[in-house]
TIDO-133393 format. One record per residue: residue in one letter; x, y, z of N, C-alpha, C in turn. Coordinates in Angstrom, 2 decimals, decimal comma, m for minus. Example, Ala and Ser with C-alpha at 12.3 -4.5 7.8 and 13.67 -1.06 7.14 Angstrom:
BEGIN
> A / 13,19 / m5,69 / 7,80 / 12,30 / m4,50 / 7,80 / 13,20 / m3,30 / 7,80 .
> S / 12,85 / m2,25 / 7,08 / 13,67 / m1,06 / 7,14 / 12,90 / 0,03 / 7,87 .
***
This chain:
BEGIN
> X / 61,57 / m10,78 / m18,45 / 62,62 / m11,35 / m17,64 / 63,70 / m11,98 / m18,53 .
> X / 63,58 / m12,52 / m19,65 / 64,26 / m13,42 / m20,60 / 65,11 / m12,30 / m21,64 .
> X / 64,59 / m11,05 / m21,76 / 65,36 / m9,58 / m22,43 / 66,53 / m9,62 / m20,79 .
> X / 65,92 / m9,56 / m19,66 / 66,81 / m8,60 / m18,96 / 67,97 / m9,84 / m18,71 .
> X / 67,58 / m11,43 / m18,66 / 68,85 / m11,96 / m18,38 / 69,66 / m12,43 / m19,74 .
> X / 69,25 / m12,08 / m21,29 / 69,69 / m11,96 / m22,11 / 70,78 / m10,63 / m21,91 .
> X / 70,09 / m9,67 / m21,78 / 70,71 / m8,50 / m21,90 / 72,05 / m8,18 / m20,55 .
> X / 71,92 / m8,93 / m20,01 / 72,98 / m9,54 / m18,83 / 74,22 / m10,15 / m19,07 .
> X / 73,73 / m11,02 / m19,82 / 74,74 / m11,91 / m20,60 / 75,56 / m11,21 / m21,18 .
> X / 75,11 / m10,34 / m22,41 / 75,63 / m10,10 / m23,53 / 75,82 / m8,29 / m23,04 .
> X / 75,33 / m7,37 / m22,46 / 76,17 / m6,25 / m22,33 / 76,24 / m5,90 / m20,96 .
> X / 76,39 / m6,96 / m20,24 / 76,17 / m6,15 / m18,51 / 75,26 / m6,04 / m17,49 .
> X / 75,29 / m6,20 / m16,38 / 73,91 / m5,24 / m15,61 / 73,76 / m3,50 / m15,83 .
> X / 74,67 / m2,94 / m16,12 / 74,65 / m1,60 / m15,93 / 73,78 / m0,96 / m17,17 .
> X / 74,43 / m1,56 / m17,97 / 73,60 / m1,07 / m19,51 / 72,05 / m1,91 / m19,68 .
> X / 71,86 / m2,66 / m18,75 / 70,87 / m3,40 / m19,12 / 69,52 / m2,72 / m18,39 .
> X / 70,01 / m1,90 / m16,88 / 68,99 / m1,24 / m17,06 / 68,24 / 0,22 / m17,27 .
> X / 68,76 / 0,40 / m18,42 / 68,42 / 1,15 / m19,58 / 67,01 / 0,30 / m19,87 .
> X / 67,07 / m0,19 / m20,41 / 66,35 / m1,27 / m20,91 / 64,74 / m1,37 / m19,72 .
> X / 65,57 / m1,57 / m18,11 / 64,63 / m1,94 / m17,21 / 63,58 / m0,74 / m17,14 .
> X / 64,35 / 0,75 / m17,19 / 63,58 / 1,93 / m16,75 / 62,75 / 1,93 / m18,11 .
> X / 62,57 / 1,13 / m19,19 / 61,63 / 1,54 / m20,68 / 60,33 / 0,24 / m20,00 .
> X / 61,15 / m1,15 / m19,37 / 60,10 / m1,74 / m18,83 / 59,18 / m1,59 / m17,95 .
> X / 59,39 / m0,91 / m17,22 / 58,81 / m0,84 / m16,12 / 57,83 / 0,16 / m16,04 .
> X / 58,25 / 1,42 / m16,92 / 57,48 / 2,00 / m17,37 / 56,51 / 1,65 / m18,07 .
> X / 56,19 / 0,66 / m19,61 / 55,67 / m0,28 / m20,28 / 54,79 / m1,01 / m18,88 .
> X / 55,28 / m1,75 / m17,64 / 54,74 / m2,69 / m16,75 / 53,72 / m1,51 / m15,95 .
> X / 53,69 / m0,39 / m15,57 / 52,98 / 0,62 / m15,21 / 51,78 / 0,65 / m15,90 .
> X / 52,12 / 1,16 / m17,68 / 51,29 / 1,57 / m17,77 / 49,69 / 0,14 / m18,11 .
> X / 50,67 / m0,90 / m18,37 / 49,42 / m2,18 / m18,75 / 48,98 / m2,46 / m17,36 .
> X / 49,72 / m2,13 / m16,62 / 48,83 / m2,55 / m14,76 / 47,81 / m1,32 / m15,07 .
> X / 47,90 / m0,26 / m14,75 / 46,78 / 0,98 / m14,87 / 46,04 / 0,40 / m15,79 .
> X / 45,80 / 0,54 / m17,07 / 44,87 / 0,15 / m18,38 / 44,55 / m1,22 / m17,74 .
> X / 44,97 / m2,31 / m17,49 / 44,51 / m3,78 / m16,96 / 43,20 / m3,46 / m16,02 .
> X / 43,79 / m2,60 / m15,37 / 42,71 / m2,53 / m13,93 / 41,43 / m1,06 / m14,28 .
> X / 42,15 / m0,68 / m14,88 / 41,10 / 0,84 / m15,08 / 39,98 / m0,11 / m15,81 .
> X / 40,36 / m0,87 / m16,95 / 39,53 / m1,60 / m17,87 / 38,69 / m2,76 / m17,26 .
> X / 39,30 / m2,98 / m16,77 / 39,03 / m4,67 / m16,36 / 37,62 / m4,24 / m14,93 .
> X / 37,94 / m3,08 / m14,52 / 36,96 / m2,50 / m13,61 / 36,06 / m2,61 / m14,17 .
> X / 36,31 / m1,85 / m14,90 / 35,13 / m1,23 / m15,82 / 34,19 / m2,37 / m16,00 .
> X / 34,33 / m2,73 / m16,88 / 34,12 / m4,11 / m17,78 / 32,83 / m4,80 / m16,40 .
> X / 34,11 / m5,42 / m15,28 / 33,78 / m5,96 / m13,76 / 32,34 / m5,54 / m13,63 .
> X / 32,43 / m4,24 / m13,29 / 31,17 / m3,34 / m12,87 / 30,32 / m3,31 / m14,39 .
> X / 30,03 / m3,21 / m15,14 / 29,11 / m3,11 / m15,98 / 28,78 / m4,28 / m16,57 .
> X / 29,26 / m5,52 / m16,68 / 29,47 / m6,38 / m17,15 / 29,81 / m7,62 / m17,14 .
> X / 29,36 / m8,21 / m15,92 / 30,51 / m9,61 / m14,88 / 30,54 / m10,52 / m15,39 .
> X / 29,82 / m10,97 / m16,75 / 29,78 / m12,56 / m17,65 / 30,80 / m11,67 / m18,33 .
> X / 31,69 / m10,82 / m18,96 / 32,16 / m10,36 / m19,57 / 33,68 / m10,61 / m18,95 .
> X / 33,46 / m10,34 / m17,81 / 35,02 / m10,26 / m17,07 / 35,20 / m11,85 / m16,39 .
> X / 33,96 / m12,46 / m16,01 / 34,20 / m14,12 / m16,41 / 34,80 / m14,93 / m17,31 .
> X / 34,58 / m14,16 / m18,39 / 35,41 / m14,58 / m19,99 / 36,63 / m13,89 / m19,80 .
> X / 36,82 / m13,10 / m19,27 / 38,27 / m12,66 / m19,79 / 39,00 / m13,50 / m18,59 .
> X / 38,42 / m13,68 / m17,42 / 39,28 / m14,54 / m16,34 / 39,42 / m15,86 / m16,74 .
> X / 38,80 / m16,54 / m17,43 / 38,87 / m17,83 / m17,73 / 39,86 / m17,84 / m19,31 .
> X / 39,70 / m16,73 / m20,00 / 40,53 / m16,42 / m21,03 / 42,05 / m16,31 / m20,75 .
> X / 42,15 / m15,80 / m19,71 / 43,55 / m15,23 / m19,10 / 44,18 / m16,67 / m18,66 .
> X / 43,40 / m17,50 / m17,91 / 43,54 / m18,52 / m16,94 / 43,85 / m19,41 / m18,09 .
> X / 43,35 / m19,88 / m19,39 / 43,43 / m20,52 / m20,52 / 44,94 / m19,99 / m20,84 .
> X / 45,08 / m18,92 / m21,44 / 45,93 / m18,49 / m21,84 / 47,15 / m19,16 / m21,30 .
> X / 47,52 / m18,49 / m19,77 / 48,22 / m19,03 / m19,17 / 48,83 / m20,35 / m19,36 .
> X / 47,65 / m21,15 / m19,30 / 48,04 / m22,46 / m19,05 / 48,65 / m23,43 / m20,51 .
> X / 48,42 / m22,52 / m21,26 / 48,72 / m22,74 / m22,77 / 49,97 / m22,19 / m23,06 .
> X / 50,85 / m20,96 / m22,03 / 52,36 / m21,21 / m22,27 / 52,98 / m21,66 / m21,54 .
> X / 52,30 / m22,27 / m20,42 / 53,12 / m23,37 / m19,85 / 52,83 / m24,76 / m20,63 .
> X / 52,49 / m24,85 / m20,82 / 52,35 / m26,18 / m22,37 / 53,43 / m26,83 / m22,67 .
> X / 53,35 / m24,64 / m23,94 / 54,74 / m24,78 / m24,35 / 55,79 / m24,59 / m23,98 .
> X / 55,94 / m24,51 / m22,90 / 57,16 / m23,98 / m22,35 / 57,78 / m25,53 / m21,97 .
> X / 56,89 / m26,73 / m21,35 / 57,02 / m27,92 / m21,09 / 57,63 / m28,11 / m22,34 .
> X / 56,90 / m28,09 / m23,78 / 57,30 / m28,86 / m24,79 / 58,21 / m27,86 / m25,55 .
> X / 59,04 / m27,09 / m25,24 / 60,19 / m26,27 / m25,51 / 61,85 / m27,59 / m25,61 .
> X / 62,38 / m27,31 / m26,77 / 63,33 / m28,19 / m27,33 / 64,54 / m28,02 / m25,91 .
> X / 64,46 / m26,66 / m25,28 / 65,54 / m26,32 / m24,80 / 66,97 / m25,15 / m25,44 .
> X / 66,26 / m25,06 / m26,52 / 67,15 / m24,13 / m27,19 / 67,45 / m22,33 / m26,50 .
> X / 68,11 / m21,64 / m26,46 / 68,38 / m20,63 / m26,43 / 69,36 / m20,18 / m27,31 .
> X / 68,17 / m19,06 / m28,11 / 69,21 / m18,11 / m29,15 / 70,02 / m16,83 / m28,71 .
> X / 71,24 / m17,17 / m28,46 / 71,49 / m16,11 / m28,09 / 73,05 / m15,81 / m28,17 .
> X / 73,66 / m14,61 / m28,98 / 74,83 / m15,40 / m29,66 / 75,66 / m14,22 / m28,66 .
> X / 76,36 / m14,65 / m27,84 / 77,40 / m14,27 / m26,75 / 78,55 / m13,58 / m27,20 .
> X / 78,97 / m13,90 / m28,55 / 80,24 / m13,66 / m28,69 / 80,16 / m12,20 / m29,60 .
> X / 78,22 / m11,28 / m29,71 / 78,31 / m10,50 / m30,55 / 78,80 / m9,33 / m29,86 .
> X / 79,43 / m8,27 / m30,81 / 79,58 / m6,80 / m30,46 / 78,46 / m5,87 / m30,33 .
> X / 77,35 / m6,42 / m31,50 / 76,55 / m4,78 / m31,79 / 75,69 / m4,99 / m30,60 .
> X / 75,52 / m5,65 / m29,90 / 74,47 / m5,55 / m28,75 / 75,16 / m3,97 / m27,55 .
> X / 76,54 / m3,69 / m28,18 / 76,77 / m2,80 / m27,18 / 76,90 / m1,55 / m27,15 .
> X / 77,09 / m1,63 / m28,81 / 76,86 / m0,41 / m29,22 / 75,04 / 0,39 / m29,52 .
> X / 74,37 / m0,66 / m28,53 / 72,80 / 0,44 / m28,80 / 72,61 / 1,09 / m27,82 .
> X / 72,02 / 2,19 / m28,29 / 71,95 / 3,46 / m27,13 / 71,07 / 3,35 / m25,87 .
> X / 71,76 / 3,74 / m24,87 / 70,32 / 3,89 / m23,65 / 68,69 / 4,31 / m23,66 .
> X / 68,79 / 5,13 / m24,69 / 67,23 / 5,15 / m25,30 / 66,92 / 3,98 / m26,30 .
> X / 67,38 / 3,41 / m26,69 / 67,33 / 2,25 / m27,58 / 66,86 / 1,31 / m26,99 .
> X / 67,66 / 1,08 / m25,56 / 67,07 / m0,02 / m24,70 / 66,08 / m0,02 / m23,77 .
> X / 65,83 / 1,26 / m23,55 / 64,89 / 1,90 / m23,00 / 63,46 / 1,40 / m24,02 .
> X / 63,45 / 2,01 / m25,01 / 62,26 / 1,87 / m25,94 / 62,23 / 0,63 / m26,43 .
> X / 63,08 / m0,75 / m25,97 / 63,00 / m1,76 / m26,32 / 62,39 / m2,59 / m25,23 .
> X / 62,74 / m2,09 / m23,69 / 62,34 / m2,25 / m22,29 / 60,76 / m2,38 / m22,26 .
> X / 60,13 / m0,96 / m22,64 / 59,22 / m0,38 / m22,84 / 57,85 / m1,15 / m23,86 .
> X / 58,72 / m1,34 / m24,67 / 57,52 / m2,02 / m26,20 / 57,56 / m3,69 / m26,05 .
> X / 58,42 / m3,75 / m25,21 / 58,26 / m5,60 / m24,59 / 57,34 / m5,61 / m23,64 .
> X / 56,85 / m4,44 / m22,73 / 56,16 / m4,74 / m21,47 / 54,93 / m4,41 / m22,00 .
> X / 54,58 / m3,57 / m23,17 / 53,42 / m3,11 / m23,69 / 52,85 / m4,51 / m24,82 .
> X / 53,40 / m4,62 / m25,31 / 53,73 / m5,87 / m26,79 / 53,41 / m7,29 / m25,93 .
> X / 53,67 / m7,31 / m24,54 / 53,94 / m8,86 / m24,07 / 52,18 / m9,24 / m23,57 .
> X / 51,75 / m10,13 / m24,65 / 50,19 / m10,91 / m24,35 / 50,43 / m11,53 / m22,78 .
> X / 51,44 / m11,91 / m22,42 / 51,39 / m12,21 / m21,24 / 51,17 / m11,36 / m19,74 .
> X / 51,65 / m10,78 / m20,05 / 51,29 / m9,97 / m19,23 / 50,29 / m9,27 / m19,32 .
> X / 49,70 / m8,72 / m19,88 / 48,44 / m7,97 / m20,12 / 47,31 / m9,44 / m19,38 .
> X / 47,46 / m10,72 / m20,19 / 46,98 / m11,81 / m19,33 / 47,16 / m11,55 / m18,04 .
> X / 47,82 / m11,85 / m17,77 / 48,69 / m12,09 / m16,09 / 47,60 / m10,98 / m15,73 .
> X / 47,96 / m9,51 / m16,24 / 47,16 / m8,17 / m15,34 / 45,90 / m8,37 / m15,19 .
> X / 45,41 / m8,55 / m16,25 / 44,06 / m8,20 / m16,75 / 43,22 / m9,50 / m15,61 .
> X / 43,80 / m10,69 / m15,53 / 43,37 / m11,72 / m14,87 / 43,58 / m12,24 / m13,33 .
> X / 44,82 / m11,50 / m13,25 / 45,07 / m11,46 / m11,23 / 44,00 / m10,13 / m10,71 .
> X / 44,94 / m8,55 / m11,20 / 44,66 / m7,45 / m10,47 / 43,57 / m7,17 / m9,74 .
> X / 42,53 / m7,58 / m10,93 / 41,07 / m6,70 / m10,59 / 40,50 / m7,68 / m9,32 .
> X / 41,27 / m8,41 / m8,74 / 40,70 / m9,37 / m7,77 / 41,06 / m8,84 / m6,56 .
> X / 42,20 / m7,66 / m6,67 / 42,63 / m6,97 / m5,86 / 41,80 / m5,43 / m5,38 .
> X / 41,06 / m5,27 / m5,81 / 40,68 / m4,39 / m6,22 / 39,24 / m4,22 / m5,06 .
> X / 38,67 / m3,30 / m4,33 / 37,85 / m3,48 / m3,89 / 36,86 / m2,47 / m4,11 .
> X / 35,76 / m2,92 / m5,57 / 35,08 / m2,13 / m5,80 / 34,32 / m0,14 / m4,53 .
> X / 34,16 / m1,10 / m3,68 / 33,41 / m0,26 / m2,22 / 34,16 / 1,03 / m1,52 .
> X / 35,48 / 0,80 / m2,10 / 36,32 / 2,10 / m1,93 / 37,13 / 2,25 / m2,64 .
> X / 37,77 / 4,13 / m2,65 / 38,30 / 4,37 / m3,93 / 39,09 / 3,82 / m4,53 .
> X / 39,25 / 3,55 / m6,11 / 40,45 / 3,15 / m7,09 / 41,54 / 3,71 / m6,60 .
> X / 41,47 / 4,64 / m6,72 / 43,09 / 5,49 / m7,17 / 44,04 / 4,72 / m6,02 .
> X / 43,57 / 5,06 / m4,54 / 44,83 / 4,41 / m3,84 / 44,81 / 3,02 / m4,03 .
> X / 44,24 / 2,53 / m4,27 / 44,21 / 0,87 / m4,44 / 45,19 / 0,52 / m5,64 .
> X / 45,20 / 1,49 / m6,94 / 45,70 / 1,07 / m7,73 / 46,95 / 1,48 / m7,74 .
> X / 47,37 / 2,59 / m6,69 / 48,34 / 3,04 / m6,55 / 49,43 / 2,50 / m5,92 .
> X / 48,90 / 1,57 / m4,96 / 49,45 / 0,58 / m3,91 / 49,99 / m0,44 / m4,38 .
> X / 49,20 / m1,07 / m5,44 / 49,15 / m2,18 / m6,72 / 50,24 / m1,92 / m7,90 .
> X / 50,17 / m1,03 / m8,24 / 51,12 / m0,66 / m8,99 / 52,75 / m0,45 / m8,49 .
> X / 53,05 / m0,01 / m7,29 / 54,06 / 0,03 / m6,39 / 54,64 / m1,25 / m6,31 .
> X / 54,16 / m1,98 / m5,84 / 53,83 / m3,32 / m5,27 / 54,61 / m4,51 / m6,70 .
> X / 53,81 / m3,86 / m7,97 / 54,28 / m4,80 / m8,91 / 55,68 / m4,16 / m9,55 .
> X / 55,63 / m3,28 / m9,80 / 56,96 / m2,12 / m9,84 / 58,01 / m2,57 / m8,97 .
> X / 57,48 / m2,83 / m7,51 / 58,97 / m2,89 / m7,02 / 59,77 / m4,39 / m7,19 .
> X / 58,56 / m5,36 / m7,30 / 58,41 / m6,30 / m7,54 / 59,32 / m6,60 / m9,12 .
> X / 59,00 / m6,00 / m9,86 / 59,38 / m5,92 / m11,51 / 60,88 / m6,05 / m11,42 .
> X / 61,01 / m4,58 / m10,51 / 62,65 / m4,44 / m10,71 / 63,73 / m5,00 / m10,21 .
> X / 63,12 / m6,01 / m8,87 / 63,94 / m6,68 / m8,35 / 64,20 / m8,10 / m8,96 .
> X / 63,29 / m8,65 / m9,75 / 63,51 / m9,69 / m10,64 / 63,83 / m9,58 / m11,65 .
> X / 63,64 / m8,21 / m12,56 / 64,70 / m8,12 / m13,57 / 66,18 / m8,10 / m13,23 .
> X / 66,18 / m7,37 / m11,85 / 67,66 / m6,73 / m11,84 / 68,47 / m8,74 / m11,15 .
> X / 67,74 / m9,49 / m10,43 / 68,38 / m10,82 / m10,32 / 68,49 / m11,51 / m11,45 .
> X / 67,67 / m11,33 / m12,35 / 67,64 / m11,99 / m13,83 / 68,97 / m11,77 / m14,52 .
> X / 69,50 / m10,08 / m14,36 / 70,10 / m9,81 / m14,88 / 71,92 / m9,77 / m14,36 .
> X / 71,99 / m9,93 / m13,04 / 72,50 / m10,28 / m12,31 / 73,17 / m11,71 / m12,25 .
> X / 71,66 / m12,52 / m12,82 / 72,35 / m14,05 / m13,02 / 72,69 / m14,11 / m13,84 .
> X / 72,28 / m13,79 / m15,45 / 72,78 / m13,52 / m16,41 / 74,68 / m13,70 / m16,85 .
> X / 74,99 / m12,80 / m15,72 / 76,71 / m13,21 / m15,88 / 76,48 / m14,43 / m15,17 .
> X / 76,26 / m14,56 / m13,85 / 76,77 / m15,82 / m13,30 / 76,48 / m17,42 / m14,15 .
> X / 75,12 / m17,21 / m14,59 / 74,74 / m18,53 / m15,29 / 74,73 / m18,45 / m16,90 .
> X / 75,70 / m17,59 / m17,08 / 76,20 / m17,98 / m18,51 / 76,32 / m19,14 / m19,06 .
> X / 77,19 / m19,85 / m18,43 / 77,72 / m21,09 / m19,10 / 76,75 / m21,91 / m18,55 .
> X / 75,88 / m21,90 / m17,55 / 75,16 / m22,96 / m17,19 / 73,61 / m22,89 / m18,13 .
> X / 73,64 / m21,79 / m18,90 / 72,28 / m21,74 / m19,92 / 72,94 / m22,09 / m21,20 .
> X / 73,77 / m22,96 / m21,05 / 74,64 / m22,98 / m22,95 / 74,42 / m24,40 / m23,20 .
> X / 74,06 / m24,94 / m21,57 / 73,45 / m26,27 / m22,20 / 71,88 / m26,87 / m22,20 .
> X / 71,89 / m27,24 / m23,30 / 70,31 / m27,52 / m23,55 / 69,26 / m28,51 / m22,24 .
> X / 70,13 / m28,96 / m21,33 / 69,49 / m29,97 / m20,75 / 69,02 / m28,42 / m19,43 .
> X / 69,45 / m28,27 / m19,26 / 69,62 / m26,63 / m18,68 / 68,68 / m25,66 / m18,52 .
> X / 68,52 / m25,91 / m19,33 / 67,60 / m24,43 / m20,39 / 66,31 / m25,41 / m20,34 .
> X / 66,07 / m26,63 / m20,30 / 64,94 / m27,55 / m20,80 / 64,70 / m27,77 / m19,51 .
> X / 65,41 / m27,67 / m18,55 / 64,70 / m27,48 / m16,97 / 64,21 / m26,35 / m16,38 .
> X / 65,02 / m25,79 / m16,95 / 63,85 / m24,09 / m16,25 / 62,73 / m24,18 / m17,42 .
> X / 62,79 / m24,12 / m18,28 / 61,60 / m23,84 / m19,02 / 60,47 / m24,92 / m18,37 .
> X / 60,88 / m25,94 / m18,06 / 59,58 / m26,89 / m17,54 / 58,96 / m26,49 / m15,93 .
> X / 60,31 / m25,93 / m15,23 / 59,49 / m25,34 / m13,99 / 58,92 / m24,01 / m14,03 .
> X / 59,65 / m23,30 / m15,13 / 58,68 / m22,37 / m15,54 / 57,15 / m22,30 / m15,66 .
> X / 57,10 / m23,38 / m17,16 / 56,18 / m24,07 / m17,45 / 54,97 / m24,53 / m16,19 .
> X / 55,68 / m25,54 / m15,77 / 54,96 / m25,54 / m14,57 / 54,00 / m24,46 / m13,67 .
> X / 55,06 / m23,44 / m13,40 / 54,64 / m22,85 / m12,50 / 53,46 / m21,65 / m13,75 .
> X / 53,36 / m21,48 / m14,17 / 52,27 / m21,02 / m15,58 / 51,09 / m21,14 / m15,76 .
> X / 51,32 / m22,93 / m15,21 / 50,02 / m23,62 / m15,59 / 49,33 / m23,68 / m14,40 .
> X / 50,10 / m23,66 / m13,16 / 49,63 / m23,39 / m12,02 / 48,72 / m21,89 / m11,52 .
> X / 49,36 / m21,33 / m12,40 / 48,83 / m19,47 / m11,74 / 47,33 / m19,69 / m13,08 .
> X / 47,68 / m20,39 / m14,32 / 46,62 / m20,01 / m14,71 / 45,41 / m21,02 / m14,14 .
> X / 45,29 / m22,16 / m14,13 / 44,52 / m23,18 / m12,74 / 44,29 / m22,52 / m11,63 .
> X / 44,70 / m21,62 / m10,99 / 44,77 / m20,87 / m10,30 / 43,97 / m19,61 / m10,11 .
> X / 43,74 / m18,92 / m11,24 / 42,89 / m17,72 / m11,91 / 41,65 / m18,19 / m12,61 .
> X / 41,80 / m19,38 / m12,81 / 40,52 / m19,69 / m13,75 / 39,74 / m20,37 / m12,42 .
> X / 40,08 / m21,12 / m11,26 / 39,57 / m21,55 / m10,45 / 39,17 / m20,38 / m9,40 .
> X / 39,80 / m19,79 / m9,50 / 39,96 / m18,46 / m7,84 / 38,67 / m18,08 / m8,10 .
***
């Protein structure tokens, strides 16, 4: 979310999702692997997938922490050119290796999904539904991210700013992982 309202800022919504179609793809494929695995695991193994839910739920709650104890800074230099000259596959494969690369999310998957999941009938549509669901979900908050991006330009340039979303961020982090580790 923080690429797509960066990438808002600095080259547009239009070029930015370039970028979204490499994420979302990337957000596909760690939902599938999250849940194909995490089944697995589930069914053969349930002190196993106890640890990873309480791992996930930890996790969580450990970047809302930091996100609380975040200075408020944002790097992000507005006034550059080369951000516009990179290619649509560029941003694409940058979209892409953020949604694959991001520990958070793989958390987030690996520790909500499989709760969705109802061993007793088949995967495939379940995960198919699930995957839709977070997909459509994905793109409509990148594309407002990125959307706000122009509008709250100047209102992310100040640190007091930036040090309030990060704490309701934060917040809300520590809540989903309290949340997963309790559920």
């Amino acid at each position: 979310m923080t690429l797509s309202l960066t990438l808002g800022m600095s080259i547009g919504v239009r070029r930015t999702m370039y970028m979204m179609w490499g994420e979302l793809i990337g957000v596909a494929l760690v939902s599938v692997l999250a849940v194909v695995g995490v089944a697995s695991i589930m069914l053969n193994y349930p002190s196993a997938f106890l640890i990873l839910k309480y791992g996930g739920g930890a996790y969580l709650i450990y970047l809302g922490i930091q996100m609380w104890r975040s200075k408020g800074k944002m790097a992000i230099n507005l006034g550059s050119q080369s951000t516009k000259t990179v290619s649509g596959r560029q941003l694409a494969m940058q979209g892409f290796v953020t949604a694959i690369a991001n520990p958070k999310g793989w958390a987030f998957t690996v520790s909500l999904l499989p709760s969705f999941i109802n061993p007793e009938i088949p995967m495939p549509p379940q995960l198919a539904a699930l995957v839709v669901i977070i997909l459509l979900s994905e793109f409509t908050f990148l594309m407002l991210y990125a959307s706000g991006g122009k509008t709250l330009r100047r209102v992310l340039q100040r640190s007091d700013n930036v040090r309030l979303i990060n704490r309701l961020s934060g917040s809300l982090m520590m809540a989903v992982g309290i949340w997963l580790a309790l559920g």
